[in-house]
C-alpha positions in Angstrom: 1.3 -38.6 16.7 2.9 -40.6 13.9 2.8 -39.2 10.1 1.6 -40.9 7.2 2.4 -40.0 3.2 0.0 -39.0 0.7 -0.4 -38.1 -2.9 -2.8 -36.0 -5.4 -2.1 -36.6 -8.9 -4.1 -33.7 -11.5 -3.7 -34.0 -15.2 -3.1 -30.4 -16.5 -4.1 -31.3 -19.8 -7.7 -32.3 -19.1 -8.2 -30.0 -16.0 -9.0 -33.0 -13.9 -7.7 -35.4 -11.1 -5.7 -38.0 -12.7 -8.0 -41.1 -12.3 -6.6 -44.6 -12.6 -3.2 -43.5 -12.4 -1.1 -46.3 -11.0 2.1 -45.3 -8.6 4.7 -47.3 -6.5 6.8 -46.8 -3.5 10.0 -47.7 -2.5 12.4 -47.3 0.4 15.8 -46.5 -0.8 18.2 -48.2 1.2 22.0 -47.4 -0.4 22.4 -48.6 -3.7 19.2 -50.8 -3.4 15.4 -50.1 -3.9 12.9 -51.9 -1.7 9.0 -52.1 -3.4 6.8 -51.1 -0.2 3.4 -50.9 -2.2 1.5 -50.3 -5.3 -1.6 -48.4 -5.7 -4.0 -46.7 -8.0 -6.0 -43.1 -7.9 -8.8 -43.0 -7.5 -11.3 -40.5 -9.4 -10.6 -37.8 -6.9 -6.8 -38.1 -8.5 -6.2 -39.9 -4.4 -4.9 -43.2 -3.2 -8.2 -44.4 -1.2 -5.7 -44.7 1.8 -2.1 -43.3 2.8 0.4 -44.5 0.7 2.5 -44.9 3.8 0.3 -45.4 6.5 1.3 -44.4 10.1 2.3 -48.6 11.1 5.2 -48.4 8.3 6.0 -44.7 8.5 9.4 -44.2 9.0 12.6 -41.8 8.4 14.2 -42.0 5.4 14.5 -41.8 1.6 11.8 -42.9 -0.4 10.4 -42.9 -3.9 7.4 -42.3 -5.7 6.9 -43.5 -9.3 3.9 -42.3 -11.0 3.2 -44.7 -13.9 2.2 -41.8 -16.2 3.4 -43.2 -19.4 0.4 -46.2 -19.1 -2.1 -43.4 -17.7 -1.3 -41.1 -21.4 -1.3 -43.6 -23.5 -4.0 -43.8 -26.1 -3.9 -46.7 -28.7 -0.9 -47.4 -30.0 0.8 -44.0 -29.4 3.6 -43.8 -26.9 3.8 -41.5 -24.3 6.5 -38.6 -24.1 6.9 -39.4 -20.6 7.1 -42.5 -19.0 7.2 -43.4 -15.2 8.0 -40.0 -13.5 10.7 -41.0 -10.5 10.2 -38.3 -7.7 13.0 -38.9 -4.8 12.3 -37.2 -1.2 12.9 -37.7 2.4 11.0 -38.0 5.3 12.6 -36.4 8.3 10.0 -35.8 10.9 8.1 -39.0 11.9 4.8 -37.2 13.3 4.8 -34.9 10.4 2.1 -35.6 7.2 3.9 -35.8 4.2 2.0 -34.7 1.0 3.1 -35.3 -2.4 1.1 -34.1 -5.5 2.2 -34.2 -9.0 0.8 -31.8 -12.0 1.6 -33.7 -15.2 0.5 -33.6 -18.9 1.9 -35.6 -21.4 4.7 -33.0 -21.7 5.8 -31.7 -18.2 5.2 -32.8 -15.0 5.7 -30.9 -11.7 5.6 -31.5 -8.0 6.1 -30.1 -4.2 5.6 -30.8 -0.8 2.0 -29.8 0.1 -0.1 -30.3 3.1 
């Protein structure tokens, strides 16, 4: 069995999935950052597919960045928070890896779900 990562992004302020949210992931090798992929939730608050799918999964450190400045931003107003960097690592190659984030335009929170 090989693992796969996922996400879940719900915005705390509206009570809802996050929807149209846009978040990137990278490989942290070092010093260095490497961009695997960029994707977008979808009404459910979801990627439509893993964000690491089983053909790339791989130990290691990795990063999501949830582009939540863009998503909370109405107008001209700037957002408190901008991209939200959450840094993890993947240990167990045939394990799924869950990562959801609860944000509002103040605060922001995240864990390792299932």
């Amino acid at each position: 069995m090989t693992g796969f990562l996922t996400t879940h992004v719900l915005d705390t302020a509206s009570g809802l999935p996050a929807a149209g949210m846009t978040v990137d992931l990278y490989r942290l090798e070092g010093d260095a950052r490497k961009h695997l992929v960029t994707m977008v939730t979808n009404d459910d608050g979801r990627t439509d597919s893993p964000i690491l799918p089983t053909d790339a999964f791989a130990v290691g450190k990795y990063e999501l960045v949830f582009q939540a400045g863009a998503y909370f931003a109405r107008g001209e107003n700037v957002s408190f928070l901008d991209d939200i960097p959450i840094r993890f690592g993947i240990n167990d190659p045939a394990s799924h890896y869950h990562v959801p984030l609860l944000v509002s335009p103040f605060s922001f929170s995240t864990y390792r779900g299932s």
